[in-house]
N, C-alpha and C positions, 0 to 999 in steps of 0.2 A: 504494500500500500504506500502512497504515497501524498501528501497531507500538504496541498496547493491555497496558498492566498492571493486575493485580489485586492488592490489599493485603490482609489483613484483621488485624483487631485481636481478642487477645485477652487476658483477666490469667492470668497465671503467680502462684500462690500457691507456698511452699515448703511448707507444710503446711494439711491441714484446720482446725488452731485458729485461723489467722487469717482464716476465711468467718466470717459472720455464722452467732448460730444457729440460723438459720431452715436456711440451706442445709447449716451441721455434721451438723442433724438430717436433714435429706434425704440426705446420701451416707451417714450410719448405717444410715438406715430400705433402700437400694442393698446395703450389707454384707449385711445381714437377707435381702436377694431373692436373694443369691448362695446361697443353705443350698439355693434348691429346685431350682439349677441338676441337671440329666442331661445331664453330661459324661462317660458312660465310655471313649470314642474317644480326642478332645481333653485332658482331663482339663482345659480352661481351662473355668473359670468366671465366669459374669460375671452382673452382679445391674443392675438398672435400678427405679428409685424415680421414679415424678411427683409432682410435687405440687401438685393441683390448687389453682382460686382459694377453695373452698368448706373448704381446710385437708386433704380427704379425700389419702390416698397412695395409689397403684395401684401393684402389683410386676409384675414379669418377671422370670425368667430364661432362661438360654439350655437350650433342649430338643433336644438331638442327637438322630437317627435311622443306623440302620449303613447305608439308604438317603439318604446326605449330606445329599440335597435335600430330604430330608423335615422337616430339624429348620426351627430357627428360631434367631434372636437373640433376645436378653435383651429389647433396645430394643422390636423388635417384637410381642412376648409382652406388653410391659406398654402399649403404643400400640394396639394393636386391640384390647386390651381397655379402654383408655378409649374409642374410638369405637363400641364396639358398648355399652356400659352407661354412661359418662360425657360424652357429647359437648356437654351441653348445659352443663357446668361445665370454665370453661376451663384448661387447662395454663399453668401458670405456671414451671416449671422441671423439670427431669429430670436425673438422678445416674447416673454408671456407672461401675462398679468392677469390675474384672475380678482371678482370684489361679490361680494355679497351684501345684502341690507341686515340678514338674518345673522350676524357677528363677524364679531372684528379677524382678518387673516392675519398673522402673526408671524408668518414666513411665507416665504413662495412654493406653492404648487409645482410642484412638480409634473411632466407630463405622463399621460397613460402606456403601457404597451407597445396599442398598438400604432400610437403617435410616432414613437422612438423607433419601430420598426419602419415604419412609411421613410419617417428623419434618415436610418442607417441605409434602405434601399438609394434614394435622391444623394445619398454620401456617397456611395459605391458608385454611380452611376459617373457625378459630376468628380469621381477620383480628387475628393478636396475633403476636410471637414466642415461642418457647422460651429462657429462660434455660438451656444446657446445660453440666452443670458434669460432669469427667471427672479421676478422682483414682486414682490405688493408693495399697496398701500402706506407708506410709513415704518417699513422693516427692511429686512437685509436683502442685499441681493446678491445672485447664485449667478457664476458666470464657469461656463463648463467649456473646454474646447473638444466638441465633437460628441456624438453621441455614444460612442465605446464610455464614457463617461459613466454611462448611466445601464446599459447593455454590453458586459463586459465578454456574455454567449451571442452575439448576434450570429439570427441564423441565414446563413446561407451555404449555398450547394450550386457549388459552381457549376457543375453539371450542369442544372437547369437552365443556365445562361445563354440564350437561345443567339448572340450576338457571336459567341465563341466556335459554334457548329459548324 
């Protein structure tokens, strides 16, 4: 047997004023994606900003359905809409802020699954990582480089790679 750890490294800011403001403007531009959130279930709202290398920003937010599995994430609202209109200009970084009326968030949300999975396919794809920066309201913020960050098994099978054949 043999008895494997995993580390990962990320920076803890106490507040947004101290990112650069490249990225201040990017978790702003995340705020802005939260207005289009349809959360009447959850009443959690969460907003996702990229920001591609060509300057342009793609939004998301999270679209609930009273059929659960119908909605969506924030993440993945504004990630398949870069792959299906922006794929040829790469992702450079993505924001996600999440608020509620129903109490206070206390740290940043983290994303889901199968967010991180969609994030590590668009990583593979565009052979670059994600800078992913994850903030609320008045607490810390989480800036990760890459999503191995967070999915330290991403899965893939390169076999399936139908571009390789």
């Amino acid at each position: 047997m043999t008895d494997h750890e995993i580390k990962i490294n990320f920076k803890e800011y106490n507040s947004l004023t101290e990112l650069n403001q490249t990225d201040q403007a990017l978790c702003h531009e995340a705020v802005k994606a939260m207005a289009g959130s349809h959360s009447p279930y959850s009443k959690f709202r969460v907003g996702a900003a990229l920001r591609l290398q060509s300057g342009k920003i793609i939004y998301g937010s999270n679209q609930e359905n009273v059929a659960y599995p119908s909605g969506l994430c924030a993440e993945r609202v504004a990630l398949f809409n870069w792959g299906a209109n922006h794929s040829d200009d790469p992702i450079e970084a993505m924001a996600v802020t999440a608020s509620t009326d129903e109490f206070e968030l206390l740290q940043p949300v983290t994303s889901c699954g199968s967010c991180l999975q969609v994030l590590a396919e668009y990583e593979k794809k565009q052979n670059k990582p994600v800078e992913i920066i994850l903030f609320c309201n008045n607490g810390p913020v989480w800036v990760m480089n890459g999503v191995e960050s967070f999915l330290p098994f991403l899965f893939f099978e390169n076999r399936l790679n139908v571009e390789a054949k």
